[in-house]
N, C-alpha and C positions, 0 to 999 in steps of 0.2 A: 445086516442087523448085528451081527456078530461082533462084526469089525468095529460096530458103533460104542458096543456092550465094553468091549475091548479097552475100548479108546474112554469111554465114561469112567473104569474100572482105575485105569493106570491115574487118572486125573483123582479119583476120590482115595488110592492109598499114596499119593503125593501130598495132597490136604492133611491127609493122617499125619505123614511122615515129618510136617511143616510142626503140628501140634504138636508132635510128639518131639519135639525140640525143644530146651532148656539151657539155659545158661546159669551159672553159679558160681564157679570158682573163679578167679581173676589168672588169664592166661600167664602172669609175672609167677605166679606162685610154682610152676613147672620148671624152675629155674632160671633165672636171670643175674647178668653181672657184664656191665657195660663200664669201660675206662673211658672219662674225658681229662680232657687238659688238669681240669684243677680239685676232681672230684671220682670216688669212684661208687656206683648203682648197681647194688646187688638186691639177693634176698637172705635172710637170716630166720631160724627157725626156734620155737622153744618150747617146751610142754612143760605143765605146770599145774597144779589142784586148782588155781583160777586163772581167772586170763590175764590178771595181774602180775600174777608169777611170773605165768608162760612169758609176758610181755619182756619184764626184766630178765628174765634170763637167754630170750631171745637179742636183746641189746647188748648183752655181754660180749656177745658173739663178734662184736665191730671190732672192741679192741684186738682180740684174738687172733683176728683176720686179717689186721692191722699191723700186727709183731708190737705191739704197744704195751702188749700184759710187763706187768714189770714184778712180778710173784705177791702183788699185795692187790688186795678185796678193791672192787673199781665201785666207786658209790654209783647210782644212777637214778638220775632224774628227769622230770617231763614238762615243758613248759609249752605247752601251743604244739606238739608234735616237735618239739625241738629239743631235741637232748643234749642236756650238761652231762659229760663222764669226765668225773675227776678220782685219783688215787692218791696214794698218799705222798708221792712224790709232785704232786700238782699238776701232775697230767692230763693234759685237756682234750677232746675229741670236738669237732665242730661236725656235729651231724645232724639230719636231719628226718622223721617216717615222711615216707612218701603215701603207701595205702598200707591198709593190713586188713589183714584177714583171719576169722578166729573157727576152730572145729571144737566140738564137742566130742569127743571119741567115747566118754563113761563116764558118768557118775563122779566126777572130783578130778575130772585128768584132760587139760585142756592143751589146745596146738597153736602156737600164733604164729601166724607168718609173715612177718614184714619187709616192706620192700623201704631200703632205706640209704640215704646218701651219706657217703660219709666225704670230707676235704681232707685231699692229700697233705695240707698243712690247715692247720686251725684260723691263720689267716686268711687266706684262700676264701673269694668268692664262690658259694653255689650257684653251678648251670640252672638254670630253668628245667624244671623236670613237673611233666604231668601223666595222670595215669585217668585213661580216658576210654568210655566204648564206641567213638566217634574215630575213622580211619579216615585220612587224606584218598583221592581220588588215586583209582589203579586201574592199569590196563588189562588187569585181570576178568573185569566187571564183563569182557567181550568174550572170555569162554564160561562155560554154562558151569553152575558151582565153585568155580577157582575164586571166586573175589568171597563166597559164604566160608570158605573153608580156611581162606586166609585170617579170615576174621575170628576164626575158633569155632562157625557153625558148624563140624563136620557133618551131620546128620541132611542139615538144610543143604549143603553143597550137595551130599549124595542124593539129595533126592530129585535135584533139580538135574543133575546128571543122566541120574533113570529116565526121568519123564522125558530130557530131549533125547535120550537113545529111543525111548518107545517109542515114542511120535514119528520120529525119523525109521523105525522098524516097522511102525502100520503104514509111512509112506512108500517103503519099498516093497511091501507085502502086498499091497491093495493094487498098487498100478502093473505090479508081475502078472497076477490076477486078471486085473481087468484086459492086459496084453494078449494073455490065454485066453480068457472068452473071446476077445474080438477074433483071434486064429481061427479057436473055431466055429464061429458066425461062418466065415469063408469058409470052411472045408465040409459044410454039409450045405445039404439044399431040402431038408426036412425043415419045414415052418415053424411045427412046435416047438421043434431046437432049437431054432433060430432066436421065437419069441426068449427062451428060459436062459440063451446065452445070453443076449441083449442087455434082460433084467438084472441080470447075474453082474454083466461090463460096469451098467448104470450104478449098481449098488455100489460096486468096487472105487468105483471113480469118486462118490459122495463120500465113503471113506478113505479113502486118498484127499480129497480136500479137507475134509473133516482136522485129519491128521497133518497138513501143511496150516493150518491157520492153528492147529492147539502149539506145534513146533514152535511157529512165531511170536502167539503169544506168550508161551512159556521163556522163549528167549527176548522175549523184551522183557517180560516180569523180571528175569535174572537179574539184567542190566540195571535196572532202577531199586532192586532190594540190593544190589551189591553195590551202589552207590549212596542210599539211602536210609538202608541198617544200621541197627550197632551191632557190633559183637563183643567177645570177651575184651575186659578190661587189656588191654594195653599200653603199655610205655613208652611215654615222646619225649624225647630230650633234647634242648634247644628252644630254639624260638623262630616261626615259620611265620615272614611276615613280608608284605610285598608292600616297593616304596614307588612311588608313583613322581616322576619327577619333570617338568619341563625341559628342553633342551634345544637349541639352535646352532647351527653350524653353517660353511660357507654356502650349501646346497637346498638347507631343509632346517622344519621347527618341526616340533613334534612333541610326545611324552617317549619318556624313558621308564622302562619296567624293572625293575631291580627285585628277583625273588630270593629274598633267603629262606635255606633252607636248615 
């Protein structure tokens, strides 16, 4: 009964531990700054008495990063999330916010953090860029916690880590156990000992199964929350799309899978 208390115990502060998880921030805001061909995906920061300010002076931050300042005031403007930065040399910026995200720190004094592209030339087409709490499929999802912690859940990964260590600790605990009662069943020939190791083997063994089907099911739950979840906001860049094509040759017809990635 211990064993059961045990095993109820570790499953109701795993529950807790599931509750007591939260997501908020956008994992981009930790820093990011990724180069493609014709674009380059950072983050840029700005404080400000509104989130107006902070916004604009957050965007200043591109030319600068840029080597673009040319020692005079860079106007800025917003059109659809799409910014015009021109100076007074006619300097153009072809950028675009990707997400943002705003904090309240006091009373008149705001933080904006955007995530935002800019083209290495203003002609220059923008890559496809999305910022999403939806992850493509990982090989992760088969160790317990690695696919929740990839995701930003650290709390949820550790718990699901605990839980399969416990489970997997009452199954080595209970069957050692029950190994020892059944030794010594054989080593006496007193009945009433007999009966109270018996019972003792019997109970060990029910938590030992108890604890091999909580293992299992906690390891499948992993597999289908770590396929199935969101977690913190994350940044795709590209475009992931599979083309499906016919094909015939001297041997054989078939389709053709073409995944980009």
């Amino acid at each position: 009964m211990k064993s059961l208390k045990y095993i109820l115990s570790v499953i109701v502060l795993f529950i807790t531990g599931l509750n007591a998880y939260s997501q908020e921030r956008p994992k981009w805001t930790d820093g990011y700054f990724e180069e493609r061909n014709n674009s380059y995906v950072e983050v840029v920061t700005g404080f400000g008495y509104d989130l107006n300010d902070a916004k604009e002076k957050a965007t200043k931050q591109i030319i600068e990063r840029r080597s673009l300042a040319t020692g005079t005031d860079a106007v800025v403007s917003f059109e659809n999330n799409n910014l015009q930065i021109t100076s007074e040399k006619k300097l153009v910026v072809n950028a675009r916010i990707i997400d943002e995200y705003n904090e309240r720190l006091a009373p008149g004094e705001y933080k904006v953090y955007l995530l935002v592209q800019t083209a290495k030339n203003p002609t220059l087409k923008l890559e496809p860029v999305t910022v999403s709490d939806k992850y493509p499929f990982s090989a992760r999802v088969f160790i317990p916690g690695m696919a929740q912690i990839y995701k930003g859940s650290t709390a949820k990964g550790a718990c699901f880590i605990a839980g399969e260590i416990a489970f997997i600790g009452g199954i080595v605990v209970s069957e050692c156990l029950r190994q020892n009662y059944i030794q010594k069943i054989n080593l006496t020939q007193n009945v009433k000992l007999k009966k109270q190791y018996l019972d003792s083997s019997n109970r060990c063994e029910i938590a030992r199964n108890v604890s091999i089907a909580g293992a299992a099911a906690l390891y499948v739950w992993n597999i289908i929350d770590g396929i199935v979840a969101k977690g913190k906001k994350n940044v795709f860049i590209g475009e992931n799309n599979i083309k499906i094509l016919p094909y015939t040759d001297l041997y054989s017809t078939g389709l053709a899978f073409n995944i980009k990635f």
